[in-house]
N, C-alpha and C positions, 0 to 999 in steps of 0.2 A: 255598799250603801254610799261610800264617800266617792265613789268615779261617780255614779248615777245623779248625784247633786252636780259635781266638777261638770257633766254632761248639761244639766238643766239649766246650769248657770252660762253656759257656754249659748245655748238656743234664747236666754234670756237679752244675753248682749245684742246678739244679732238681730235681732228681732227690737230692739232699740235704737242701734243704730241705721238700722233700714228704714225705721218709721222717723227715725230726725233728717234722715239726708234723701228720703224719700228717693232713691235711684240706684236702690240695690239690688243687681242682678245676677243671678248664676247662670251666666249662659257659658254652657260647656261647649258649644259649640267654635266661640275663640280660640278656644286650648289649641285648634288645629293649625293654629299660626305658629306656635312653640313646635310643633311636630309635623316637619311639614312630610307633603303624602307625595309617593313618587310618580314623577309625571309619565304622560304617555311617549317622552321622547326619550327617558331614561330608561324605560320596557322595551324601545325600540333599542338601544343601545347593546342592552341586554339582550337579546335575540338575535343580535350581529356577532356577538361574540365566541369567535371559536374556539373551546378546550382542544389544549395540544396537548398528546399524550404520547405515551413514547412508543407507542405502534404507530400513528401519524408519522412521527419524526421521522422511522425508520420507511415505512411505505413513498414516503414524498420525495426521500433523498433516492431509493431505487429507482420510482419512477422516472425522477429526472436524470438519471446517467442511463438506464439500465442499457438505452437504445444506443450508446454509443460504447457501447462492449461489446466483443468481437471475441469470438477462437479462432485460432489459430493451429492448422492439421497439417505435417507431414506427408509428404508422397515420393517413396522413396521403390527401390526395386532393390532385393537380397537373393542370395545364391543358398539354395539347401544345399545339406550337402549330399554326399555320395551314396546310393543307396546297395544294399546289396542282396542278393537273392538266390535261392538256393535252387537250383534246377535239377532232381534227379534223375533224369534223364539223359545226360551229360557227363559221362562219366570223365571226360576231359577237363572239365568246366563246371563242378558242382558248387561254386561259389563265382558269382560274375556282378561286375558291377555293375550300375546303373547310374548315368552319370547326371548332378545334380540339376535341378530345373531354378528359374528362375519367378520368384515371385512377388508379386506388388503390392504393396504397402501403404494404404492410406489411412490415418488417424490423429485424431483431436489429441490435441499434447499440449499444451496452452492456450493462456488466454490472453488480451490485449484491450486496450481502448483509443480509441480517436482522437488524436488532438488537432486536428485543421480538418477543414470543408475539401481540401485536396487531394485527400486518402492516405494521411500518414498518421500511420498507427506505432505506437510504443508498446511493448514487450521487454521482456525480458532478454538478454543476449543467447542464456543457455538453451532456452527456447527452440530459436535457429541458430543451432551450433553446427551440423552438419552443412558444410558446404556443397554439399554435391547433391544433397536432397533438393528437392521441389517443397515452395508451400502454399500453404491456401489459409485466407481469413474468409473465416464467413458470420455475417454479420446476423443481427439478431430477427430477422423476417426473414432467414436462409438465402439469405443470395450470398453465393460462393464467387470470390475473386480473385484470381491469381497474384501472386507476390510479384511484382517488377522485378523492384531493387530490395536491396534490406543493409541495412547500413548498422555495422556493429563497434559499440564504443569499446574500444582499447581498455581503458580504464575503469569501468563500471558494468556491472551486468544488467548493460543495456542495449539495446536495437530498436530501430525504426523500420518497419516494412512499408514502402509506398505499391498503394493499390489504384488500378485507374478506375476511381471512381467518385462522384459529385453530389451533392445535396447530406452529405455526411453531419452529424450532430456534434460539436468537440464537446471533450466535458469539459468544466471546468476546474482550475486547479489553484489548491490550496496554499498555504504558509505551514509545513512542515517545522519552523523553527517557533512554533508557538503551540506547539502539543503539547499537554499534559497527560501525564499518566495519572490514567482513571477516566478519562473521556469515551465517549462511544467511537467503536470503530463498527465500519459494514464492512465486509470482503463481497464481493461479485467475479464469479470464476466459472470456468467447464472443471469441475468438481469430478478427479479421479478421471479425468477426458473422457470423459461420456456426459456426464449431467450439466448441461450449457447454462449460465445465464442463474446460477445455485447462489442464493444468499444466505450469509453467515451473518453473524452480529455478537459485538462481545465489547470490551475496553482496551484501552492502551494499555498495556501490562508494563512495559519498560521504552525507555529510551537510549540510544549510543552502546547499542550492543554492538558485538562482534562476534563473525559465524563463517562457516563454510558451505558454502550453498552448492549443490549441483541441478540436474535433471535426471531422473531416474528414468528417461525413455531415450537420453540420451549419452550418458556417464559422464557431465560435466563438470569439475568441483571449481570452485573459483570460492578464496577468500574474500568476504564482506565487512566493510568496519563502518560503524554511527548505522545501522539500522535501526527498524523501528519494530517492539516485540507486541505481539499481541494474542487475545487470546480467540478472537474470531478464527473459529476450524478453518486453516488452509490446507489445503489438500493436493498432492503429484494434478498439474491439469489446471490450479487457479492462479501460476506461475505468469507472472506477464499484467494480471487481473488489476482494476485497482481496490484501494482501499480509501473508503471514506469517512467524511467526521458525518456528522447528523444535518449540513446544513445541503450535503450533497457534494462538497467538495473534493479532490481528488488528492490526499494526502499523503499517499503510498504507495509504491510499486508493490506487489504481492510475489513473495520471490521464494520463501524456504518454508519447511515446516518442521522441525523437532524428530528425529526420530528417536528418540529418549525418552518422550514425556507426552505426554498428554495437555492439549491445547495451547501451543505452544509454535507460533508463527510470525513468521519474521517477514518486513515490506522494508522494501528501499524509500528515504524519505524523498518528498517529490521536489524538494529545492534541489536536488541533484538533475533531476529528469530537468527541470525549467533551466539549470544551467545550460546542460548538454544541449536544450534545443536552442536553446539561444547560439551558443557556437556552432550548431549545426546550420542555423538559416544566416549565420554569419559569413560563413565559409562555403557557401554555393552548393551544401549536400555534402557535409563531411564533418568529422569528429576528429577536432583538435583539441587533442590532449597531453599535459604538461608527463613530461617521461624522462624515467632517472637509468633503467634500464638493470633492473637487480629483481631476482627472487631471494626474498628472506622469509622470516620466520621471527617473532616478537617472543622479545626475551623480558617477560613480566618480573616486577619485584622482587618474588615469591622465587621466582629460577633463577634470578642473577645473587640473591642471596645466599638459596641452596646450591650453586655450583663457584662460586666467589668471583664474577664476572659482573661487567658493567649493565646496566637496564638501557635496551635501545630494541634494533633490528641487525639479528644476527642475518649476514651475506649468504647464502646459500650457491647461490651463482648469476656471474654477470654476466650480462647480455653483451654479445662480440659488436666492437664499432656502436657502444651507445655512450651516454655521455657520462655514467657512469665510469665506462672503463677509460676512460679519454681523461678523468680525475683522477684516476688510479686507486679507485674502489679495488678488491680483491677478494675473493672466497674466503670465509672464514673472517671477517672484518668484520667489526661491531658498530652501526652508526648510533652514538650516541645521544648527538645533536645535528640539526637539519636549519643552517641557514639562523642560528643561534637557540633555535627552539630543542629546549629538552624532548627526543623520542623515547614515548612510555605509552605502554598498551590502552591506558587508561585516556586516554584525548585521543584515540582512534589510530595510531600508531604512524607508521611514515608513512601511508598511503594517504589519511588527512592532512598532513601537512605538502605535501607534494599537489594535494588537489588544489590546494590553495592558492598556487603558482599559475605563472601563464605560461603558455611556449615560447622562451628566449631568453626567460630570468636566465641570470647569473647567481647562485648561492655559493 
């Protein structure tokens, strides 16, 4: 009973004060100035706008390299060996041999991509390891081209193969020193060298590892130090391939996979390759690089404690007439320090610190 008066008293007011000031209006239609309504140019706005989603990201950044990735096949010739054959009729001669034949060999063993309009292509060194072999890149619309030259760097496991061929697409390449672990990686590779042109997609898993990479069509092993780990499936065959972040850029060489573990692969970062080609079109078609002339073996914290020895690069053996032995480096010599810098597994070992060098220092 008390709201229904509070109400009648409330219609009483207004209803007075509209009849004194005679200009009282409820036009609800003002309201719409407090609230304004969205125009036909912010609908258009809205309809231009594209959702990016993380299939886009991945399809767009494919699209735009995939055509400048390339395999890379072997063509090589082997000898069977001796056969032999059992003739019973022969009583002279019931085992004779058959002497081996000769036959040829041609297969996808990696991959590579373009970096100039001029047909030079980056791979992997262990790649084309064999010298005596023939190779072939064949490009993503299968046109097959023969290898020229192929230029292999001393120091890293890298080569350039130049192909005579024009109108080529380079990709483009990344900033390797501003990765994080947990970002997207693609791989693009001839997958297991058969499946050309195979996209993988996963994260950065790690950074500044250290590995022993080979080729299993070739038996290469070359130790790797500051690589980049990931878990995009690499696979024997995406070796050479690059690896990308999501904008389409070329972050990695694709070089090792894990045989221990599951999804677990390893790329060369691409400020290594941008060095190399930079020295390479410095020096007229050549790879110079800073060389100390020693095989060692990294003696981790963990080993120099358990055996009561210093943490460096144990000597294994030195290279005759290098500058190593010209210092009087020696087998079984521990390098501790490089040029005042503490050598420890953990900052990539003396082969990071020796990269850092030019050909002529003095340390």
């Amino acid at each position: 009973m008390k709201r229904i008066l509070i109400l009648f008293s409330l219609l009483i007011f207004l209803f007075v004060v509209g009849s004194s000031t005679g200009n009282l209006k409820l036009d609800f239609g003002n309201l719409k100035k407090y609230f304004p309504q969205p125009s036909s140019t912010t609908n258009t706005a809205r309809e231009n706008v594209k959702v990016i989603s993380e299939e886009s990201v991945i399809t767009d950044a494919v699209d735009k390299v995939s055509t400048s990735v390339v395999t890379v096949s072997i063509v090589k010739t082997r000898s069977l060996s001796r056969i032999f054959e059992i003739d019973p009729f022969d009583p002279f001669n019931v085992f004779r041999q058959r002497p081996g034949q000769q036959q040829k060999i041609e297969q996808d063993i990696g991959s590579g991509f373009v970096v100039s309009t001029e047909g030079l292509i980056v791979t992997n060194k262990h790649v084309v390891a064999d010298t005596e072999a023939k190779y072939k890149v064949i490009t993503k619309d299968d046109k097959t081209h023969e290898a020229q030259k192929i230029y292999r760097d001393p120091a890293n496991d890298l080569a350039i193969i130049k192909i005579n061929a024009s109108g080529l697409t380079p990709v483009e390449l990344g900033d390797s020193s501003k990765l994080k672990v947990g970002q997207m990686a693609i791989a693009i590779g001839t997958a297991l060298g058969e499946f050309r042109n195979t996209v993988t997609v996963g994260v950065i898993s790690g950074l500044g590892r250290g590995i022993t990479a080979g080729s299993p069509f070739e038996g290469y092993v070359e130790r790797l130090d500051n690589v980049i780990q990931t878990d995009a499936a690499i696979n024997p065959g995406n070796s050479g391939g690059p690896l990308l972040n999501s904008g389409g850029q070329v972050i990695g060489v694709n070089t090792a996979v894990s045989s221990e573990g599951q999804n677990i692969g390893f790329a060369l970062p691409i400020n290594i390759v941008k060095d190399a080609l930079t020295q390479f079109n410095k020096s007229g078609g050549k790879f110079s690089r800073p060389f100390l002339g020693v095989r060692y073996k990294m003696i981790t914290r963990d080993l120099a404690l358990l055996n009561e020895v210093p943490e460096g690069a144990y000597v294994q053996e030195v290279v005759s007439d290098s500058p190593a032995e010209k210092a009087g480096i020696k087998s079984e010599d521990i390098i501790t320090k490089f040029d005042g810098k503490k050598v420890t597994d953990k900052d990539g070992g003396l082969a990071q610190i020796i990269a850092g060098k030019k050909v002529g220092d003095k340390v």
